[in-house]
C-alpha positions as CSV (number, residue, x, y, z in Angstrom):
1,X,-14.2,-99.9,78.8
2,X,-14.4,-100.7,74.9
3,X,-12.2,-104.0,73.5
4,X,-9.5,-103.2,71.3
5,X,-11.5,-104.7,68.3
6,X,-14.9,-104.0,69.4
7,X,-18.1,-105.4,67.1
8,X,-20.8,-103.3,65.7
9,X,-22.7,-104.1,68.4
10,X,-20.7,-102.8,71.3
11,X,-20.3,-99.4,69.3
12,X,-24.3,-99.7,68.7
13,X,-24.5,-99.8,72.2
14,X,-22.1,-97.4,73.4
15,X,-23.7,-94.7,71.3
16,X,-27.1,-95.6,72.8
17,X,-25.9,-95.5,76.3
18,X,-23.6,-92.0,76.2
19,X,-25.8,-90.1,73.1
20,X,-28.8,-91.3,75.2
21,X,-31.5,-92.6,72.5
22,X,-33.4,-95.9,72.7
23,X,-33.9,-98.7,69.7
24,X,-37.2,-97.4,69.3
25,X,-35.6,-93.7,68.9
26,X,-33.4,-95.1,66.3
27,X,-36.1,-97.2,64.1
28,X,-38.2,-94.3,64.5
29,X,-36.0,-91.7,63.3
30,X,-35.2,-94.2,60.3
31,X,-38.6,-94.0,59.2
32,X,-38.4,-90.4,59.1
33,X,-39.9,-89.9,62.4
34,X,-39.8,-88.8,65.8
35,X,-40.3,-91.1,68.7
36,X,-42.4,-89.9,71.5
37,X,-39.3,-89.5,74.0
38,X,-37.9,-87.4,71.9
39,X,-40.4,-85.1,70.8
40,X,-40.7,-84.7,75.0
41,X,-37.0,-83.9,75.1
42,X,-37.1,-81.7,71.7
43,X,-39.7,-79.7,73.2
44,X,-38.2,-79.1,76.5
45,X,-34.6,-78.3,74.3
46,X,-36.5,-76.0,72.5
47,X,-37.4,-73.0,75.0
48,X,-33.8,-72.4,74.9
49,X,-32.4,-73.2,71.8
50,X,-33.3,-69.6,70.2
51,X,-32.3,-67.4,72.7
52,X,-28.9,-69.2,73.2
53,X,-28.3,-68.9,69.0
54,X,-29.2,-64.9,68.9
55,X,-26.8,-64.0,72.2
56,X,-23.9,-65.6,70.1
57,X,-24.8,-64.2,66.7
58,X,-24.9,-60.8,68.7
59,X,-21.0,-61.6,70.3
60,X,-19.9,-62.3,66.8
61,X,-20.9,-60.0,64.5
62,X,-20.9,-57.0,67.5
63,X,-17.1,-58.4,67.1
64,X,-17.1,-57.7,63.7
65,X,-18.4,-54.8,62.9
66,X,-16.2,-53.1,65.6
67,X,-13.0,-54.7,64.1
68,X,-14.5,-54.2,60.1
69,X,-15.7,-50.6,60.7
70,X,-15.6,-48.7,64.2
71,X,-11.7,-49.0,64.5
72,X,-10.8,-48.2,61.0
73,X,-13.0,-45.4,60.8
74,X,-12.3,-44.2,63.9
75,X,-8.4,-44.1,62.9
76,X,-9.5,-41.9,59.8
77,X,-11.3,-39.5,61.7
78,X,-8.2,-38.4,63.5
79,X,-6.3,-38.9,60.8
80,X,-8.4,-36.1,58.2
81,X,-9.6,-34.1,61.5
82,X,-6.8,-31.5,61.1
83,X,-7.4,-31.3,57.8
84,X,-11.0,-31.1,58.2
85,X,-10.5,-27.9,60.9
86,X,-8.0,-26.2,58.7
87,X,-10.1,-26.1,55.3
88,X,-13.7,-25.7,57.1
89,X,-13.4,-24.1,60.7
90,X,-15.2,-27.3,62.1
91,X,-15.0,-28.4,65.8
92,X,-12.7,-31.5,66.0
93,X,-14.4,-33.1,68.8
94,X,-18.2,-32.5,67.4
95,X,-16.8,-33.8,64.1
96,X,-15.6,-37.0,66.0
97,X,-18.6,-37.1,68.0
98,X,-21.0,-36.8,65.3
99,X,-18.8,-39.8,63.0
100,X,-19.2,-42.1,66.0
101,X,-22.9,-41.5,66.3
102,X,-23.3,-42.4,62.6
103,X,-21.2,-45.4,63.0
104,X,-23.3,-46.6,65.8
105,X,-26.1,-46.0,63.6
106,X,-24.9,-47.7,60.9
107,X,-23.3,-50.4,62.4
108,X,-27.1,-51.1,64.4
109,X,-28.6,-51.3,60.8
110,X,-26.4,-53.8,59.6
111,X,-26.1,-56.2,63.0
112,X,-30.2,-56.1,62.3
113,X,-30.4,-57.0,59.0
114,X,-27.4,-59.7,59.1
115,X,-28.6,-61.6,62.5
116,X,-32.3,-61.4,60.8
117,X,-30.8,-63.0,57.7
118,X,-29.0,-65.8,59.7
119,X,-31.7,-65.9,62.2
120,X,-35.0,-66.2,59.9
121,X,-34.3,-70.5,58.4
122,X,-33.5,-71.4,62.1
123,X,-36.2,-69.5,63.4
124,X,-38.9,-70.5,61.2
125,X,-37.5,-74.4,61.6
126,X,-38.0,-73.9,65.9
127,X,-41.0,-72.2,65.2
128,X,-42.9,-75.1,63.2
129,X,-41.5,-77.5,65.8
130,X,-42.5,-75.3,68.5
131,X,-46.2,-76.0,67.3
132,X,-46.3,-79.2,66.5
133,X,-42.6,-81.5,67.2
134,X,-44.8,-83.6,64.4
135,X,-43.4,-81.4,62.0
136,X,-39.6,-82.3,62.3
137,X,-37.9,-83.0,59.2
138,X,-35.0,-85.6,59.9
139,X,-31.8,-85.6,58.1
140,X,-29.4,-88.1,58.2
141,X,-26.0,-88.4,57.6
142,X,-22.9,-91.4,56.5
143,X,-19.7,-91.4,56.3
144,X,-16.6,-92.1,58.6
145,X,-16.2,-90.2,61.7
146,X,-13.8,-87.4,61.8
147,X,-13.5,-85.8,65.7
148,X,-12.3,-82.2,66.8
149,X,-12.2,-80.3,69.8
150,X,-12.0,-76.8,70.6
151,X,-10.6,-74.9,73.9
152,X,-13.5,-72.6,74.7
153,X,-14.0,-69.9,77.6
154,X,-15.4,-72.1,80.3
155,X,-14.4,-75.8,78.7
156,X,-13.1,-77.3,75.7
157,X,-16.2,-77.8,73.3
158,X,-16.4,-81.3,71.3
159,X,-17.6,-81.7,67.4
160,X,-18.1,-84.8,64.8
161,X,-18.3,-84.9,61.2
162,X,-20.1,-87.0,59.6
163,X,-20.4,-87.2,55.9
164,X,-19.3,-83.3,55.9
165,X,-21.9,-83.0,58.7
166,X,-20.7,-80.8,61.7
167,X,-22.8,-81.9,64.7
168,X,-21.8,-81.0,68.3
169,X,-21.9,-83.4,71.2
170,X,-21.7,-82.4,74.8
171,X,-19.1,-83.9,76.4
172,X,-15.5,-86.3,76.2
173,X,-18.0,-89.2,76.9
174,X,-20.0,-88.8,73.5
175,X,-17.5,-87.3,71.9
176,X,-15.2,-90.6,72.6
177,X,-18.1,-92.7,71.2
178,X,-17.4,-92.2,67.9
179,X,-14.7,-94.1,66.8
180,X,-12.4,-92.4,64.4
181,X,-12.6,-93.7,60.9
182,X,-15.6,-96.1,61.6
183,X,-18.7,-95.6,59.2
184,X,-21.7,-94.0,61.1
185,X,-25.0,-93.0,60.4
186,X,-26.6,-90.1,62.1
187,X,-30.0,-88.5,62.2
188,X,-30.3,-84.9,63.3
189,X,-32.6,-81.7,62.5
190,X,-31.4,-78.8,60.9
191,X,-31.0,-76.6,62.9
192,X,-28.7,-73.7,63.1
193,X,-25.8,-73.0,63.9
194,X,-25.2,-76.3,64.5
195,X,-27.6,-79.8,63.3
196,X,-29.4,-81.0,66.5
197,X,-28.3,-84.7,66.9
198,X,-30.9,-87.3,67.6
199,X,-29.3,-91.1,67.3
200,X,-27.0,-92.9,65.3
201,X,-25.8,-96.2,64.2
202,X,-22.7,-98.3,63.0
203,X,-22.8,-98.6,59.3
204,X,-22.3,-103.0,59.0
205,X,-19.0,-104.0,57.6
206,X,-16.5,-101.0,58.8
């Protein structure tokens, strides 16, 4: 349990132990580099980090386009359809039918181009550390530590900021490691949607 007034170097070690880095992960990533534990762990992280960004970019925008064009559409197609028989003879249903159809169509088009746009930085990011975790460009991040959590499906889901950095941490244990209002620094890669967070430190003097 953490002291009421506890030094920088019980917060350095209490982010060591529960974000689960090493000294040598920290001076390494302060050089601008990877350690060799963690280009083990990145690599193993990495088989599912892509697959797990598309299936929510599909949940989200699927969401959207249905609220932003099926249901709207689909209103005004019953709405005009009488209208539509009277003046032309056409088949209501067919006419609805057919307007779906081209929705589908047309919202397909735009889920592809949208989750290609959001998909291609991330992608070509996990692809050059796919081939070589050498390639890794850290960032890093200071400033005092502002905490949020959200309720999600399963469990709630935990977040930091940083500096205006979002970074997402696994569970009430890391998330409680950051004390709120303390200075941190944090090294992470940028990866979307969310920076993958590698260690972090006390910033002296807060």
């Amino acid at each position: 349990m953490m002291s009421q007034n506890p030094s920088v170097q019980d917060l350095t070690t209490v982010l060591t132990r529960r974000l689960d880095f090493t000294p040598d992960d920290l001076a390494s990533n302060e050089r601008g580099q990877l350690s060799e534990r963690q280009k083990v762990s990145l690599t193993a992280a990495l088989k599912t980090m892509a697959p797990m960004f598309s299936l929510g970019c599909r949940r989200i925008l699927w969401g959207l386009l249905l609220v932003a064009f099926v249901i709207p559409l689909g209103a005004m197609l019953f709405l005009v359809g009488g209208a539509v028989v009277g003046a032309f003879g056409i088949n209501l249903e067919a006419l609805i039918i057919l307007g779906f159809v081209l929705l589908f169509v047309l919202c397909t088009f735009l889920w592809a181009m949208i989750n290609f746009a959001l998909n291609r930085n991330s992608n070509s990011i996990i692809q050059a550390l796919r081939t070589s975790p050498d390639n890794a460009v850290i960032m890093s991040a200071t400033g005092a530590s502002q905490g949020f959590a959200i309720r999600g499906k399963v469990a709630w889901v935990y977040y930091i900021n940083i500096g205006g950095t979002h970074l997402q941490v696994v569970d009430p244990q890391q998330f409680s490691a950051f004390q709120k209002g303390v200075n941190y620094q944090v090294f992470y890669l940028d990866i979307k949607p969310l920076p993958y967070l590698l260690s972090a430190q006390v910033i002296a003097g807060t």
